[in-house]
C-alpha positions, -999 to 999 in steps of 0.1 A, spaced: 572 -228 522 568 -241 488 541 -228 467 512 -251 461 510 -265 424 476 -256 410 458 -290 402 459 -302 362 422 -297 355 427 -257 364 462 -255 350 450 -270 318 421 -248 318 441 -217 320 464 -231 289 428 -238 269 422 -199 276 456 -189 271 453 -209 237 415 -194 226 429 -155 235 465 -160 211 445 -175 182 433 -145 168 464 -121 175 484 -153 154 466 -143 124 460 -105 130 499 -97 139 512 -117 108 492 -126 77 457 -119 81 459 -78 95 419 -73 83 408 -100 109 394 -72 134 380 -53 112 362 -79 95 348 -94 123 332 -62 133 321 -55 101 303 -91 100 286 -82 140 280 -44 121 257 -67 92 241 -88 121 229 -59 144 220 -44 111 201 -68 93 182 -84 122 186 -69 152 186 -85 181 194 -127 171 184 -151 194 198 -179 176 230 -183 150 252 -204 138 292 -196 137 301 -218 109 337 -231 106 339 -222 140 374 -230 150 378 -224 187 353 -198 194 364 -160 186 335 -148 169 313 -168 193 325 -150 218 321 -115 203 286 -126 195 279 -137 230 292 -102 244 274 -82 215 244 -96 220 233 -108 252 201 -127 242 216 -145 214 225 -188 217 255 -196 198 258 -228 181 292 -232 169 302 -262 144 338 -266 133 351 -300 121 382 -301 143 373 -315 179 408 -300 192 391 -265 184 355 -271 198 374 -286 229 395 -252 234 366 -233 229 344 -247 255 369 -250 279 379 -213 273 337 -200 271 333 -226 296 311 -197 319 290 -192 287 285 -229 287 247 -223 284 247 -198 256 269 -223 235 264 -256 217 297 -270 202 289 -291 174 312 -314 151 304 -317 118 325 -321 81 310 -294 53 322 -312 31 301 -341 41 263 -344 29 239 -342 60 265 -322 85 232 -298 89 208 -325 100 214 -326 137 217 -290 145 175 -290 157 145 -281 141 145 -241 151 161 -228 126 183 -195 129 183 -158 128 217 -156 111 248 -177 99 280 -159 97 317 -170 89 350 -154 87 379 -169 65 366 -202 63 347 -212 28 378 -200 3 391 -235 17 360 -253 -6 355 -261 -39 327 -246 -59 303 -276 -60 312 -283 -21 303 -242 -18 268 -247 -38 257 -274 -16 268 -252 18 249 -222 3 219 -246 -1 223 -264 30 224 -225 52 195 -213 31 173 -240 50 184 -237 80 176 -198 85 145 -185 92 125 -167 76 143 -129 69 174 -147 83 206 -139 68 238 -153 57 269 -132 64 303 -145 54 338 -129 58 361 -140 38 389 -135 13 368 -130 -18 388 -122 -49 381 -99 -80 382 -123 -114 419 -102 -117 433 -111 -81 432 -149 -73 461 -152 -53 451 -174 -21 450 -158 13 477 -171 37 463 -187 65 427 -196 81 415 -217 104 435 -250 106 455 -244 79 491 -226 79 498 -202 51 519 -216 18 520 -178 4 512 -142 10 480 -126 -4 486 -100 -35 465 -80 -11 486 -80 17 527 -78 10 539 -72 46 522 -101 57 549 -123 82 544 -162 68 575 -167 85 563 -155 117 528 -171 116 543 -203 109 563 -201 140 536 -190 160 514 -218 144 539 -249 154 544 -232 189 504 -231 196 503 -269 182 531 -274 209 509 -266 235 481 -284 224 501 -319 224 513 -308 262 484 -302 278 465 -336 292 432 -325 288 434 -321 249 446 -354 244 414 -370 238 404 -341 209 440 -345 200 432 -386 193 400 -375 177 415 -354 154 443 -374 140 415 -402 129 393 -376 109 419 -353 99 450 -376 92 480 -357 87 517 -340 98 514 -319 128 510 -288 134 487 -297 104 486 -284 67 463 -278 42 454 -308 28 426 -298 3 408 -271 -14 411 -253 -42 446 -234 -53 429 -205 -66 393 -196 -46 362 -192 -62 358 -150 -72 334 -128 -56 310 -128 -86 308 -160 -83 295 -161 -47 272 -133 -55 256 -150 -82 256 -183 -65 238 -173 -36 212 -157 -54 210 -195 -77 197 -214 -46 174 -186 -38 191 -160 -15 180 -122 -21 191 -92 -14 230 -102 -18 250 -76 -7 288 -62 -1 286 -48 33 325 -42 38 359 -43 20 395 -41 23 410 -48 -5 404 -88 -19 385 -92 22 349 -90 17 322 -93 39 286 -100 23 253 -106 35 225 -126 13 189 -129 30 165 -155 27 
């Protein structure tokens, strides 16, 4: 007897799951080998600075990983995860789809004035990002740092992740979210661009194949216009320094700005408000 074909709507949820569990190994196995132990070193700040959240905000989202390690680190915590790529926020909810209720998926541009103005009046316990704002400019980066400031509450706290360079080591990182790598950090030599970029075009594959992404997939050509799998299309060639986010958070009123882990040029810092 033939074996039954699942139906599409559970096939393509499987791929969405099977797509949200290989984006981080993508990155980890090839150019970006501090991506696990920067992510627990930005839940290590969390737990440490307030506790127990209730509510944060995964900024630059993509589809979900650190959303999900929030969710399963701290069960009375609501996620609202904003990323400006509705391919990614469609993977993720199909692949947290039984933490549906713990999750809002929100689309917003940072680089647009206003993306904080329909995330709800309650404020947040914390804002965290991993290896998302070396992509910015400085001035875009002042106005994000301004914009997080009023969305926390008070004592909330700001943790970001990233690839945060000495003034002497300016090299950028190769890879982050939506973006393949165009070179290899000085900080890491053995990373594999070759491999990554092959892993990259294989995963955008699979997005164009599976029917329930096709919508997202529409979506995403009209805002972010480009050759697929997609580039980088902007940002700066040489990201701002880590003195310069230091002193820049505390310029639109953060305090307490600190380093809380580092791996070479990988940073992960915490500013309160």
């Amino acid at each position: 007897m033939p074996e039954k074909r699942r139906p599409k709507t559970l096939r393509d949820a499987r791929t969405c799951r099977d797509l949200f569990e290989s984006w981080d190994p993508m990155f980890s196995e090839t150019v970006d080998r501090t991506r696990g132990p920067r992510t627990e070193a930005i839940l290590a700040a969390l737990g440490a600075s307030v506790g127990q959240p209730a509510r944060v905000l995964d900024l630059a989202s993509g589809p979900g990983p650190v959303t999900a390690r929030l969710l399963a680190r701290f069960p009375g915590c609501h996620v609202v995860a904003l990323d400006t790529d509705p391919v990614l926020l469609q993977i993720g909810r199909a692949a947290l789809h039984q933490d549906r209720t713990r999750v809002d998926w929100v689309l917003a541009d940072l680089r647009q004035a206003g993306w904080s103005s329909n995330l709800g009046p309650e404020g947040f316990d914390a804002i965290v990002t991993s290896l998302a704002l070396h992509w910015f400019y400085r001035a875009e980066l002042r106005a994000i740092y301004r914009a997080a400031r009023a969305l926390l509450r008070s004592q909330g706290v700001l943790i970001n992740g990233d690839f945060l360079p000495a003034r002497t080591s300016q090299v950028a990182p190769a890879g982050g979210p939506s973006t393949p790598p165009r070179s290899t950090p000085a900080s890491s030599p053995a990373g594999d661009v070759t491999g990554f970029q092959q892993r990259w075009a294989d995963w955008w594959k699979v997005v164009a194949a599976t029917p329930s992404l096709a919508d997202a997939l529409r979506s995403r050509q009209l805002r972010l216009p480009g050759p697929m799998p997609p580039r980088r299309a902007t940002g700066p060639k040489r990201p701002a320094p880590l003195e310069w986010h230091e002193r820049t958070l505390r310029s639109v009123g953060f305090r307490r700005v600190a380093m809380r882990w580092q791996d070479r040029d990988f940073h992960v810092l915490t500013a309160l408000r």
